[in-house]
C-alpha positions in Angstrom: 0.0 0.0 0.0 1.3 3.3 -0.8 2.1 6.1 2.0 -0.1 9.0 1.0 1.7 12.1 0.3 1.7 14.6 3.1 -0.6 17.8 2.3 1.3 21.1 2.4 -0.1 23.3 4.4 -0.3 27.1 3.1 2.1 28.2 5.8 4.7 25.5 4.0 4.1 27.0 0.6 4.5 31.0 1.4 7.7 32.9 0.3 9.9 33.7 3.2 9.8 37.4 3.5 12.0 39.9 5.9 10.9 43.8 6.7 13.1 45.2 4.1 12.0 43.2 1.4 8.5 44.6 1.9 10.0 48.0 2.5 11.1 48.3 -1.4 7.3 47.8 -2.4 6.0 51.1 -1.4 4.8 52.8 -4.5 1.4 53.2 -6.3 2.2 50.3 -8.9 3.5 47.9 -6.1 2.5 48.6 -3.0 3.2 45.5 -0.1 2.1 45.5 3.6 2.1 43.6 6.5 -0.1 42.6 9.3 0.0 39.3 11.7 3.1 38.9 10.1 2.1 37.8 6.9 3.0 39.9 3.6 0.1 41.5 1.2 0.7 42.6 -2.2 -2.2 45.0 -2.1 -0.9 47.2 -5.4 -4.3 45.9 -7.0 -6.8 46.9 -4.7 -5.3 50.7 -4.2 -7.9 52.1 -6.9 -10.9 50.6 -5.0 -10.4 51.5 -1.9 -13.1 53.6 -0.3 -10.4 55.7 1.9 -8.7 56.5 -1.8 -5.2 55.3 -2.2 -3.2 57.7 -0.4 -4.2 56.6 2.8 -2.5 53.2 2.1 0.3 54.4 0.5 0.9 56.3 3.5 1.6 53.0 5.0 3.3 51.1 1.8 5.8 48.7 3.2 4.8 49.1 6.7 2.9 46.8 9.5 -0.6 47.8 9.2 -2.0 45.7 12.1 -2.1 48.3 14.4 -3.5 51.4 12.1 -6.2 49.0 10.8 -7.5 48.4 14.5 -7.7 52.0 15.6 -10.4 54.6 15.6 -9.5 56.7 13.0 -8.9 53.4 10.4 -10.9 50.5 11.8 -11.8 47.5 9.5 -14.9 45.5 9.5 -14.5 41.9 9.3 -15.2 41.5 6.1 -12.1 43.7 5.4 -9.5 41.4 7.1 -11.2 38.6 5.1 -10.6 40.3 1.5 -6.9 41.0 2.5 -6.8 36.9 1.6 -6.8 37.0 -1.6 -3.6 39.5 -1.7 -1.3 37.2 0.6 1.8 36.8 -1.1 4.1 36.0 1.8 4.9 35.9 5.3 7.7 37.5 7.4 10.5 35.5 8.9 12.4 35.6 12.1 14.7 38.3 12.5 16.3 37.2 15.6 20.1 38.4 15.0 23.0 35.8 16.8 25.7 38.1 16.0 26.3 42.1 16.5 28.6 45.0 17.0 29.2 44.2 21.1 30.5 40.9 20.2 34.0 40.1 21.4 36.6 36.8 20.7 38.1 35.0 23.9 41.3 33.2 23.1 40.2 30.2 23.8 36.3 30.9 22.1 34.4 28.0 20.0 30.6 28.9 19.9 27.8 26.7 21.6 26.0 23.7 19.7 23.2 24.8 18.0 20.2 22.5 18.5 19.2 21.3 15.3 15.6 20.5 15.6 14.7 23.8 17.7 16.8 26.2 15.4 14.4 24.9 12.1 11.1 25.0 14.0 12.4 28.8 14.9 13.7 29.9 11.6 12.1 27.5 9.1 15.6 28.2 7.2 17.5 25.1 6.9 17.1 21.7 8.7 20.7 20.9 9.4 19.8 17.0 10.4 19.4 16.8 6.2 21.3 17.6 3.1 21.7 21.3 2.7 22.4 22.1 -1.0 19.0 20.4 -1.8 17.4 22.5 0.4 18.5 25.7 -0.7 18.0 25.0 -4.6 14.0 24.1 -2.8 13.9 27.5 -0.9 10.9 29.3 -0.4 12.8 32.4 0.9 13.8 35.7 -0.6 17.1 36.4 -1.0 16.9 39.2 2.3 15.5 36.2 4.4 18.4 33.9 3.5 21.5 36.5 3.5 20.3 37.0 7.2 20.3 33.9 7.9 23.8 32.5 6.8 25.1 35.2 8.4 23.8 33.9 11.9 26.5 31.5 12.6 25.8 27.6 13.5 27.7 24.8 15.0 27.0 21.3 14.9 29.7 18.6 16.2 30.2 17.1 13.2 30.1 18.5 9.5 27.1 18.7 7.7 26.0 17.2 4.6 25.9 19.3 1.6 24.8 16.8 -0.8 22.5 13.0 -0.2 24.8 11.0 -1.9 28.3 10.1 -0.8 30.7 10.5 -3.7 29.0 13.7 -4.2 29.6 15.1 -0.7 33.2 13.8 -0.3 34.1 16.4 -3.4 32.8 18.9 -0.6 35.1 18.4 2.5 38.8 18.8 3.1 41.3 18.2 5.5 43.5 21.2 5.9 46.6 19.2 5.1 45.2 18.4 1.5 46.1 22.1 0.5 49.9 22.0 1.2 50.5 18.4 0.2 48.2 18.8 -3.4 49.9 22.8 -4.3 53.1 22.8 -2.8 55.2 20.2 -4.9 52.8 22.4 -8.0 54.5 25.6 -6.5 57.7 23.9 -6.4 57.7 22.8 -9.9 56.1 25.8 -11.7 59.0 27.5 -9.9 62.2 25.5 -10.8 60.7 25.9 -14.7 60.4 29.7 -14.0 64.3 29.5 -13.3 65.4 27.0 -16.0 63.1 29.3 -18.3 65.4 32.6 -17.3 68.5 30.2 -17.9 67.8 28.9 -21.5 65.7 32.3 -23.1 63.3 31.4 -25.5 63.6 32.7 -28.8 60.6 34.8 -28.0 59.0 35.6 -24.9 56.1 33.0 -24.8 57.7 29.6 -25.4 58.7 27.3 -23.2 62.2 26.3 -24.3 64.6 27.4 -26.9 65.3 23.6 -29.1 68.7 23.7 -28.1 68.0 23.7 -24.3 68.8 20.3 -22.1 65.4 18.2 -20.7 63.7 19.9 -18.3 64.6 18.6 -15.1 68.4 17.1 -16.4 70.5 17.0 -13.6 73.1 19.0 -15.2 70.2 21.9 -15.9 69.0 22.1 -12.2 73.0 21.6 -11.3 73.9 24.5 -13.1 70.9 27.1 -12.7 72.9 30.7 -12.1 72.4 32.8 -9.5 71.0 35.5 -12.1 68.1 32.9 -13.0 67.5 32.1 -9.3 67.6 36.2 -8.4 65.1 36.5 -11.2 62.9 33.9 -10.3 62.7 35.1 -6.2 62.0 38.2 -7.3 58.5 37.4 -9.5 57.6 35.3 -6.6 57.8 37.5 -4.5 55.8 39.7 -6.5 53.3 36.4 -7.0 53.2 36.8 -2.9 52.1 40.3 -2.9 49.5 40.1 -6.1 47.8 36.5 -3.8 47.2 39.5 -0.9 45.2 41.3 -3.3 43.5 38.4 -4.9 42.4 37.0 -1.1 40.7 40.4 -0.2 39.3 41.5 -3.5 38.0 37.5 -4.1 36.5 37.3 -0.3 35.1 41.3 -1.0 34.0 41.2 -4.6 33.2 37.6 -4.9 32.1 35.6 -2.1 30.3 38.6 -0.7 28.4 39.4 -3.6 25.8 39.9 -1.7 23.7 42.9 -3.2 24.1 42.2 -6.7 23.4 38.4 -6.1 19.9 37.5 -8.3 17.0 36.5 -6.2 16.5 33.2 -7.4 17.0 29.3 -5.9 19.7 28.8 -8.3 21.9 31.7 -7.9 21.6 31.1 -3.7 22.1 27.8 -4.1 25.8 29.2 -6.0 26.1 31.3 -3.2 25.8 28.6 -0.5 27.9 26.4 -2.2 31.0 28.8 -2.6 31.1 30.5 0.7 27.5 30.8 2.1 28.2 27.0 4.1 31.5 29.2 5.7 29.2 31.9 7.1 26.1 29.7 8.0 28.9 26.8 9.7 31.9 29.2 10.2 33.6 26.0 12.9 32.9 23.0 10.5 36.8 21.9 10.2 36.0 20.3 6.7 34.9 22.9 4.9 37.8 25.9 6.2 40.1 25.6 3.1 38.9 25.0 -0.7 39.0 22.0 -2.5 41.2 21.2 -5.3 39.1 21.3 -7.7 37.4 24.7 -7.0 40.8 26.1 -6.5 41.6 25.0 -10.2 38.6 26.6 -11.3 39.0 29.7 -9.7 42.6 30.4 -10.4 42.5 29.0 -14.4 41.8 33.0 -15.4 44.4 34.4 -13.5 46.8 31.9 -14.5 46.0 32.2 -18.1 46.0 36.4 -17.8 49.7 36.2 -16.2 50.9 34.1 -19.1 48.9 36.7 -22.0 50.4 39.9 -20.2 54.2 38.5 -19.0 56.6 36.5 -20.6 56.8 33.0 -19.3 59.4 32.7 -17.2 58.2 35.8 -15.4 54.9 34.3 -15.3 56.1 31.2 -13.8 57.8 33.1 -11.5 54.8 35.0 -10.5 51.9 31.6 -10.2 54.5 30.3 -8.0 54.4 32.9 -5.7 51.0 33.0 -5.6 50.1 29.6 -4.9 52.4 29.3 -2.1 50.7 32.2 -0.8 47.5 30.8 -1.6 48.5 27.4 0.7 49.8 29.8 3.4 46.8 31.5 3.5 44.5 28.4 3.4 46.4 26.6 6.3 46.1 30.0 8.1 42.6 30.4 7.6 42.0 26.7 9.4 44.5 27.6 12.1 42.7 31.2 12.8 39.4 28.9 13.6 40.8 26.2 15.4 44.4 26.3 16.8 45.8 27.9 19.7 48.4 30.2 18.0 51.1 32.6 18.4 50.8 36.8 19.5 50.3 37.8 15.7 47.8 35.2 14.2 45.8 35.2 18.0 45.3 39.0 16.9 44.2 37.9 13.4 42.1 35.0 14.9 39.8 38.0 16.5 39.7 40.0 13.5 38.9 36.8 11.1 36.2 35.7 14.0 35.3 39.0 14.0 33.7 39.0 10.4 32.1 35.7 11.0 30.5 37.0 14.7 30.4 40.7 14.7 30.5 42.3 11.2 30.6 40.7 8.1 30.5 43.4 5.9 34.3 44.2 7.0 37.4 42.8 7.8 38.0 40.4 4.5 41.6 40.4 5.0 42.7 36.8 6.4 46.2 36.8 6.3 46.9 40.6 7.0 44.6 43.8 7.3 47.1 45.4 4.8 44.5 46.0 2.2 41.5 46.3 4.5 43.8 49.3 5.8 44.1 50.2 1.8 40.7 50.1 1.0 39.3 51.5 4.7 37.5 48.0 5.5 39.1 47.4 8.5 37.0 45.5 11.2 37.7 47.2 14.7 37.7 44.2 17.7 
């Protein structure tokens, strides 16, 4: 016998709304209100009402429960009952966990959240189930579910992303992954860089001249100048300083795309994916650095624009740099979450903390503050 399907109540089916989404819908042509917490679209019924529209649009994108029960504006019954038809929505909690008075302990890790009281509460996520499917399901708008990710969680262990297992393995990884996977990548993109400024190409975009030994001859690596080796330090260092950028204008421009971000399932469900999981679960310790394969993805355009506007030693020189700072700062980011550390990084442990618990909207620097200093984001702890 089959197991009937559960009926969804109406409650189930309404769009998630917060104040401020209802707050842009305040004009004659789209005109949204609130009462009972539940969200009216009443843009159609402004020409018919017996008060004239003004009186409403007085009150566009406001909570009308009150005026609509005093003296001067009270409803009949009958009133309340045609506001039915308009529902469009309903508002959702806006309990905040985070806020400016917050402040880091050295030794801080955040309470467990309980699961099956948090969803009853905020009817965002259930985090006893697979997330991503969840979010691409959504009945929120895109207000509703920036303030929630931004209201940290912790659960014990890490939650699942995906139902299946070989697709949520592709979703966590150990910290030590990141050094073992780029380093020896780092290592070898640099050594080319070197045998590149010792055997010049005949122009400034190929590899190796014909006449220059195999790449990794013993005699070549034996016999790489101190010229070539100067070089090659000096674009990686470079590589080091261009990564600093790259890890605040990525974090700032990217992963907090927040206001041009398209209200839609699909584009949240992006979101969530790339670095909405971090803010929602800031503590889960298999999802603080970035897997391989999103790395890859990420970094393919820079790679390919160092190697259009350099020559290729130089850009060698450069990617190198750059990935070992990218390790560095991946490593760093796990230890500023979960590793008693020394007097510099404890300072950067608050500030990194700091954007999860107090502000997110500043302090995207991880490894330094340098260009939060640059570009006046800095987080104050």
């Amino acid at each position: 016998m089959d197991t009937p399907t559960p009926k969804v109540t109406q409650r189930q089916r309404l769009k998630i709304y917060t104040l401020e989404d209802v707050l842009t819908h305040k004009q004659s042509g789209d005109c949204w209100v609130v009462r009972n917490g539940k969200v009216y679209n009443i843009s159609a019924f402004l020409p018919d009402h017996p008060g004239g529209d003004d009186v409403i649009l007085e009150w566009a994108g406001k909570d009308i429960g009150d005026v609509m029960k005093d003296g001067e504006h009270s409803h009949s019954d009958s009133a309340f009952e045609m506001m039915a038809e308009y529902l469009v929505g309903r508002i959702g909690t806006a309990e905040a966990l985070v806020g400016d008075d917050w402040e880091a302990s050295e030794d801080f890790h955040p309470d467990d959240t309980d699961v099956a009281v948090d969803f009853q509460k905020t009817e965002f996520l259930d985090l006893s189930k697979p997330l991503l499917r969840q979010v691409w399901e959504s009945n929120w708008s895109k207000s509703f579910y920036l303030h929630q990710i931004h209201q940290p969680r912790h659960v014990p262990e890490s939650a699942r992303l995906f139902g299946p297992w070989y697709l949520e393995m592709l979703t966590r990884t150990s910290w030590f992954v990141v050094p073992i996977f780029w380093l020896p990548i780092a290592s070898y993109i640099f050594t080319l860089s070197m045998l590149q400024f010792t055997y010049p190409a005949p122009y400034a975009r190929s590899s190796f001249p014909y006449t220059a030994p195999p790449t990794f001859a013993l005699d070549a690596l034996m016999n790489i100048p101190t010229a070539s080796f100067t070089k090659s330090i000096v674009c990686f260092l470079i590589g080091n300083l261009i990564w600093t950028f790259l890890e605040y204008t990525l974090h700032r421009f990217l992963f907090h795309v927040d206001e041009m971000l398209p209200d839609r399932p699909f584009f949240l469900m992006i979101h969530f994916l790339t670095h909405g999981v971090h803010h929602y679960l800031p503590m889960d310790r298999l999802r603080l650095v970035m897997p391989p394969p999103l790395f890859i993805v990420l970094s393919f355009p820079f790679t390919r624009l160092a190697y259009i506007l350099f020559p290729t030693a130089i850009a060698n020189g450069i990617i190198s740099g750059s990935f070992t700072f990218y390790v560095l700062y991946d490593c760093m980011h796990f230890a500023l979450h979960h590793t008693k550390l020394p007097a510099y990084m404890r300072e950067m442990k608050k500030y990194h903390l700091a954007h999860h618990y107090k502000n997110f909207e500043l302090g995207f620097g991880v490894t330094s503050k340098f260009w939060d200093i640059i570009f006046n984001t800095v987080l104050p702890v």
